[in-house]
C-alpha positions in Angstrom: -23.9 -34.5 -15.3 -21.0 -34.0 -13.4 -18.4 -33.6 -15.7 -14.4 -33.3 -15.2 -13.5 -29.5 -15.9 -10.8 -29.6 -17.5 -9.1 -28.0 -20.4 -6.8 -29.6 -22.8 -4.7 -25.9 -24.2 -3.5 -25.7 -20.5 -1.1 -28.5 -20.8 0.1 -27.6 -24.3 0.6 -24.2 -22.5 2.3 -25.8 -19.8 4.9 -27.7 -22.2 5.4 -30.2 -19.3 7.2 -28.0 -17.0 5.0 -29.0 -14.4 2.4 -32.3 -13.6 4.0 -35.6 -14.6 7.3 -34.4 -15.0 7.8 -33.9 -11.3 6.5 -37.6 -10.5 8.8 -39.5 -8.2 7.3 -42.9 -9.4 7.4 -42.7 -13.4 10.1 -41.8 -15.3 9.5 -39.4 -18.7 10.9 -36.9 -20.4 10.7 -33.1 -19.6 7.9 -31.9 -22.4 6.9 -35.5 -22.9 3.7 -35.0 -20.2 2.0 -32.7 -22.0 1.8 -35.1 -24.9 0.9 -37.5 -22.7 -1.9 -35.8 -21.0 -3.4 -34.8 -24.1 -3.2 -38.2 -25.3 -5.2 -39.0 -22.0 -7.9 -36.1 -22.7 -8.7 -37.1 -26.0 -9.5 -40.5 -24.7 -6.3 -42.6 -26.1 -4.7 -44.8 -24.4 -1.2 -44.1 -22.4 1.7 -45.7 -20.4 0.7 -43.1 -18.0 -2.1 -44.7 -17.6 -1.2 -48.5 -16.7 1.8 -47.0 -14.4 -0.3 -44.5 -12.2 0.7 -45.6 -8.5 -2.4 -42.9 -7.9 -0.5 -40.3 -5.5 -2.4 -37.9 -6.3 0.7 -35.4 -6.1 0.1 -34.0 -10.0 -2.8 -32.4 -8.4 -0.2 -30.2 -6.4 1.7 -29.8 -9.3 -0.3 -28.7 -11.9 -0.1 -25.0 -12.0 -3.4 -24.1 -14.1 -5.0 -26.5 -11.4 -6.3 -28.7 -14.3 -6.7 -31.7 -12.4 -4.8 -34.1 -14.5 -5.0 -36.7 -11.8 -8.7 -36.9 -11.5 -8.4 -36.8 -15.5 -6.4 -40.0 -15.5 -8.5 -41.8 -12.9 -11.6 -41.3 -15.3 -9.4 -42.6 -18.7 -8.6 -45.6 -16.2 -11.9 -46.7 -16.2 -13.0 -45.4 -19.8 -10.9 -47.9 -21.1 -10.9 -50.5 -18.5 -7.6 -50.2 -16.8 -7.5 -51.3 -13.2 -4.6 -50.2 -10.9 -5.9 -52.8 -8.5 -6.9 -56.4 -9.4 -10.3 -56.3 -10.5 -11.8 -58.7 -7.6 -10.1 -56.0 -4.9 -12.5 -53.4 -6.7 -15.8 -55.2 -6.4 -15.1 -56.0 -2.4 -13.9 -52.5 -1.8 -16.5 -51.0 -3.9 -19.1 -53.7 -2.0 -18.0 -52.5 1.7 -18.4 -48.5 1.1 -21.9 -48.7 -0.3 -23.4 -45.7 2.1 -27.3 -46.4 2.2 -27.9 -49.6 3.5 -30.3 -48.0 5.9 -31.8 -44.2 6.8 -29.3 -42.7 9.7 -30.5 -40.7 12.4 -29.9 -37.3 11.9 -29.8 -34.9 14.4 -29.6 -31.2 13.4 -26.8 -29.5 14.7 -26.9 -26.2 13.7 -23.7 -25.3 14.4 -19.7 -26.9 13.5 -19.6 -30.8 13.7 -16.6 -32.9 13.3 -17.3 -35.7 10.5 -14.8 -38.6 11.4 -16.2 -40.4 8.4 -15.3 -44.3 8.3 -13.3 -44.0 11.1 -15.8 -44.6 14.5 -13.1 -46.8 16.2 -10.6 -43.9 16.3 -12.5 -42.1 18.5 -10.1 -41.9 21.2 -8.1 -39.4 18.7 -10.9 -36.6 19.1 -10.9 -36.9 23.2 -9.6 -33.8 25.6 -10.2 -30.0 26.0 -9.6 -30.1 22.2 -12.3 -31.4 20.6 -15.1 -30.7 24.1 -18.7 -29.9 23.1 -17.9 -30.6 19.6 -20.7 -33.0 17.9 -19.2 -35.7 15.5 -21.1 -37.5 13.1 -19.2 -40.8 12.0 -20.2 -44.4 10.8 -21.9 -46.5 13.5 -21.8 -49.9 15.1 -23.0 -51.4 11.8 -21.1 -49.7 9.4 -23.3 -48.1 7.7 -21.0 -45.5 5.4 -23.4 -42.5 5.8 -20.6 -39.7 5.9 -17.5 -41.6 4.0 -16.8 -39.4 1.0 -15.9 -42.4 -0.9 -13.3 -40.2 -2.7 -10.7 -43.4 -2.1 -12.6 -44.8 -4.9 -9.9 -42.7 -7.0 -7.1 -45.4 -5.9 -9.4 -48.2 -7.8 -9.9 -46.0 -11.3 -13.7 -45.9 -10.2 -14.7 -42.1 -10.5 -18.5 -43.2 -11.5 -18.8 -44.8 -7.6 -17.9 -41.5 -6.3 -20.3 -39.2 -8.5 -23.1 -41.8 -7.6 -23.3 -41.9 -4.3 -21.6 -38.8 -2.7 -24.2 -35.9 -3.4 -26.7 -38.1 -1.1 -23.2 -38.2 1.3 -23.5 -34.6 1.3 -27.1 -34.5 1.5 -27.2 -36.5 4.5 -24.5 -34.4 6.3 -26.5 -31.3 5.0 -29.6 -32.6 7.0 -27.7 -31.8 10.3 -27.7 -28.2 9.3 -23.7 -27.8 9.8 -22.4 -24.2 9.7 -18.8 -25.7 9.5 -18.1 -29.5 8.9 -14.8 -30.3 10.4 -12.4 -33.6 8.2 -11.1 -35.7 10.2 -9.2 -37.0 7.2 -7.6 -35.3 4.5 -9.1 -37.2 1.7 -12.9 -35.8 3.1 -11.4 -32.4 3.2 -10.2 -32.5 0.0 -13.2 -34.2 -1.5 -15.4 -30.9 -0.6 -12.6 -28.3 -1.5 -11.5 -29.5 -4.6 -12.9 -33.0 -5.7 -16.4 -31.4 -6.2 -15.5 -28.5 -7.6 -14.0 -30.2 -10.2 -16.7 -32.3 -11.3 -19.7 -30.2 -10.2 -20.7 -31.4 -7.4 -22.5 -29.0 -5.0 -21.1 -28.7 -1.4 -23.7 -26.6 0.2 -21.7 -26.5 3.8 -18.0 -25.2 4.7 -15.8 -27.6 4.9 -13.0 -27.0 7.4 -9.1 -28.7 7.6 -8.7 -31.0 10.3 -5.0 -29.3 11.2 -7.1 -26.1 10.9 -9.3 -27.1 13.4 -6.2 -28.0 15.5 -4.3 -25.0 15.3 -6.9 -22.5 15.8 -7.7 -24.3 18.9 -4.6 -25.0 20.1 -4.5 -20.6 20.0 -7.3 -20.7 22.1 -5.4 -22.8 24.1 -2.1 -21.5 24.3 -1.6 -20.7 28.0 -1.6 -24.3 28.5 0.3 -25.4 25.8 3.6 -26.7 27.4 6.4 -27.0 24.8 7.6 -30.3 24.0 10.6 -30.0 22.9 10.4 -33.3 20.4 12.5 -33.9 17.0 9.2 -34.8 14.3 8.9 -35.5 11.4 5.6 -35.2 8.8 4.4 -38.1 7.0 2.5 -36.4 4.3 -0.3 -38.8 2.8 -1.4 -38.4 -0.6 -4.8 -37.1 0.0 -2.8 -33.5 1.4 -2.0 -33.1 -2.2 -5.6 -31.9 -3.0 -5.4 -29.4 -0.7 -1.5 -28.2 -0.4 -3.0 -24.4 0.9 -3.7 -26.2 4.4 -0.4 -28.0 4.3 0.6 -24.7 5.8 -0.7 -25.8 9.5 1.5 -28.7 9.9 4.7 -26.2 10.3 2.4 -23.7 12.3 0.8 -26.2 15.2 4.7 -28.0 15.1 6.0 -24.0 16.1 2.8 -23.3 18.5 3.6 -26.5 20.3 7.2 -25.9 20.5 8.2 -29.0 18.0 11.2 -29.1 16.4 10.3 -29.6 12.7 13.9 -31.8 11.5 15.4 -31.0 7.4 14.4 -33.9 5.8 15.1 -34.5 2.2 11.4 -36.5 1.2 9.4 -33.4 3.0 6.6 -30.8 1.3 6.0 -31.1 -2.3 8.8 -33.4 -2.6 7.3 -36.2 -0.2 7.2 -39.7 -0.6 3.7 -41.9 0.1 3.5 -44.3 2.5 3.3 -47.0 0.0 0.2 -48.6 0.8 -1.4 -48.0 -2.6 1.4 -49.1 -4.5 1.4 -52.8 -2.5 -2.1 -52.9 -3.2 -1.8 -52.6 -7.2 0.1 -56.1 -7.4 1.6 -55.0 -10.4 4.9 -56.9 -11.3 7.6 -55.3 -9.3 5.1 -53.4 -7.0 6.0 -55.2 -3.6 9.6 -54.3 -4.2 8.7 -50.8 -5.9 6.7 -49.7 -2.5 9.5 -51.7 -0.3 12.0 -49.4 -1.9 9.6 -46.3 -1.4 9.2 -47.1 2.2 12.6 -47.5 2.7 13.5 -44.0 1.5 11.0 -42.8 3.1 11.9 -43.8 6.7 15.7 -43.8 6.7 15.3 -40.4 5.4 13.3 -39.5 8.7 16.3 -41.4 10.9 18.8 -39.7 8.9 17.3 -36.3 10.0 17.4 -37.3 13.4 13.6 -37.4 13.7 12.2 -38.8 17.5 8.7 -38.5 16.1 6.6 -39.3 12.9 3.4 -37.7 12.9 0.7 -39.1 11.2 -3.3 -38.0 10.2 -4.2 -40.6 7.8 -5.1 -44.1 9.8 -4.0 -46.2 6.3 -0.6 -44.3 6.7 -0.1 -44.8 10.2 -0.9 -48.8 9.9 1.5 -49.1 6.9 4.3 -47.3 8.1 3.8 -47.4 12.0 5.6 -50.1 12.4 8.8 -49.4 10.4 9.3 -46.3 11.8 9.0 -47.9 15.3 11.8 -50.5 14.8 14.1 -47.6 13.7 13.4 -46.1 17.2 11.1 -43.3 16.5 8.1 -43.1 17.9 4.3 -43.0 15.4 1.4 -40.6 16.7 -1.2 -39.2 15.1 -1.1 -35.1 15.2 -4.1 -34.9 17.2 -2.4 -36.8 20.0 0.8 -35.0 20.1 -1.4 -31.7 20.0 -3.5 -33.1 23.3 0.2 -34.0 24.7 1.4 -30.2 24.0 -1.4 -29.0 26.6 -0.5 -31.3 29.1 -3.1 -34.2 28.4 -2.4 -37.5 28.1 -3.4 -39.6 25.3 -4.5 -43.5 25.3 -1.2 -45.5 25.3 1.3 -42.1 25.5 4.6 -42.1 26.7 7.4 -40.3 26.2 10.6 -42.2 25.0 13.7 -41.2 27.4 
């Protein structure tokens, strides 16, 4: 019962043009990945394997969308490798546990926003925005009702995620959604291409946060006042399961009159924020994410970025601060969106 689809004749069709061999964080051979990947679906071990910083980018990359990533998560923990140390598992895997009492469920009937673990950043989803929009979200005693648990994937613990989200999406089906809004990448991309992959029935429509954003931003638009800001995108690795909505990051930095700058570590070719990596405590992994993050945010100065825009809350706490001692300013997109139409968010100010 819910099995990975995936088929090992597309990567020997592939010949490794694709999928591992555009990693930025292991280094092999052009036509070496399908080897290795068929290695990995026939249940033998691989190097691939042990040096996984789980960035979910071959996802993106893949071009017979044969979801190699979720392929090597499941050999992870087939054969019992851990990409985190194993007592980090059993307290992350301890504090997501979703059913520790029955919520109350309200039916909706209607588009809700789920904000998933993430109650204590309501003041993201405040303003003309997001008015007479219902959200669903933990609650005061963090009970993990409509977390998608799809982070699981960073700790090589697929069978987590199978167990426990179709009663996640049960629950969130009892509020009879027509439309059910991510907050977060990693939810979106849980419904639209996690469950897909594995079987898992979504029986609502999931719908991209920045999708959300733009359309109402066009419903907006005669208040939208252009801001006239240098940004800069820090893509997290959840956006890699669903690169078709990457899309709305250029179009609501263009509807709000953003200047998007040329960066080199931008698109397909981003860099993560790190935050997995430092959490692996693999030999050399401080230094190996120190590095990344370095790149990553002298790439942004170099560009001549005032802004870094941010959705994912483990992103923004990683590399807030960095960014901020190089002079440019962190905000989450929702923020600088509510800014664009003349609102002002908790703790705004524009830098002179």
């Amino acid at each position: 019962m819910h099995a990975l689809q995936f088929d090992e004749t597309k990567c020997l069709h592939c010949e490794g043009q694709d999928c591992l061999a555009k990693c930025q964080y292991i280094d092999i051979e052009t036509g070496g990945t399908a080897r290795e990947m068929v290695k990995i679906a026939r249940g033998e071990d691989s190097f691939i394997l042990h040096e996984c910083v789980t960035c979910y980018a071959c996802e993106e990359y893949c071009p017979m969308g044969n979801h190699p990533f979720y392929l090597i998560v499941e050999r992870q923990e087939a054969l019992g490798i851990s990409p985190v140390p194993r007592p980090l598992v059993t307290r992350a895997v301890n504090l997501g546990i979703p059913f520790r009492g029955e919520p109350v469920v309200e039916e909706i009937n209607g588009p809700l926003l789920n904000m998933a673990a993430f109650s204590e950043l309501t003041h993201l989803i405040e303003g003309k925005l997001f008015e007479g929009l219902p959200v669903i979200s933990t609650d005061g005693r963090k009970m993990f009702h409509y977390f998608c648990q799809l982070m699981y994937l960073h700790y090589a613990r697929s069978s987590v995620i199978k167990e426990r989200l179709p009663g996640i999406i049960a629950t969130i089906e009892r509020h009879k959604p027509t439309k059910v809004i991510c907050f977060h990448d990693e939810c979106y991309g849980t419904y639209a291409s996690y469950c897909p992959a594995v079987g898992i029935d979504v029986p609502f429509t999931p719908v991209h946060f920045y999708e959300y954003l733009y359309n109402r931003l066009t419903e907006l638009k005669e208040s939208i006042r252009p801001i006239g800001l240098k940004v800069a995108y820090q893509r997290p690795c959840s956006s890699r399961l669903s690169p078709d909505k990457h899309r709305f990051v250029g179009e609501i930095f263009r509807l709000i009159g953003a200047e998007a700058v040329q960066r080199e570590f931008v698109d397909e070719n981003a860099l993560c924020c790190g935050g997995t990596i430092l959490g692996q405590r693999r030999e050399g992994s401080r230094k190996r994410a120190a590095e990344i993050q370095k790149k990553n945010v002298e790439d942004m100065k170099k560009a001549g970025a005032q802004v870094c825009v941010f959705n994912c809350p483990a992103c923004l706490q990683t590399l807030g601060g960095m960014v901020a001692r190089e002079g440019i300013r962190p905000v989450h997109m929702s923020d600088l969106c509510r800014f664009a139409i003349g609102e002002t968010p908790r703790g705004w100010e524009v830098q002179e």
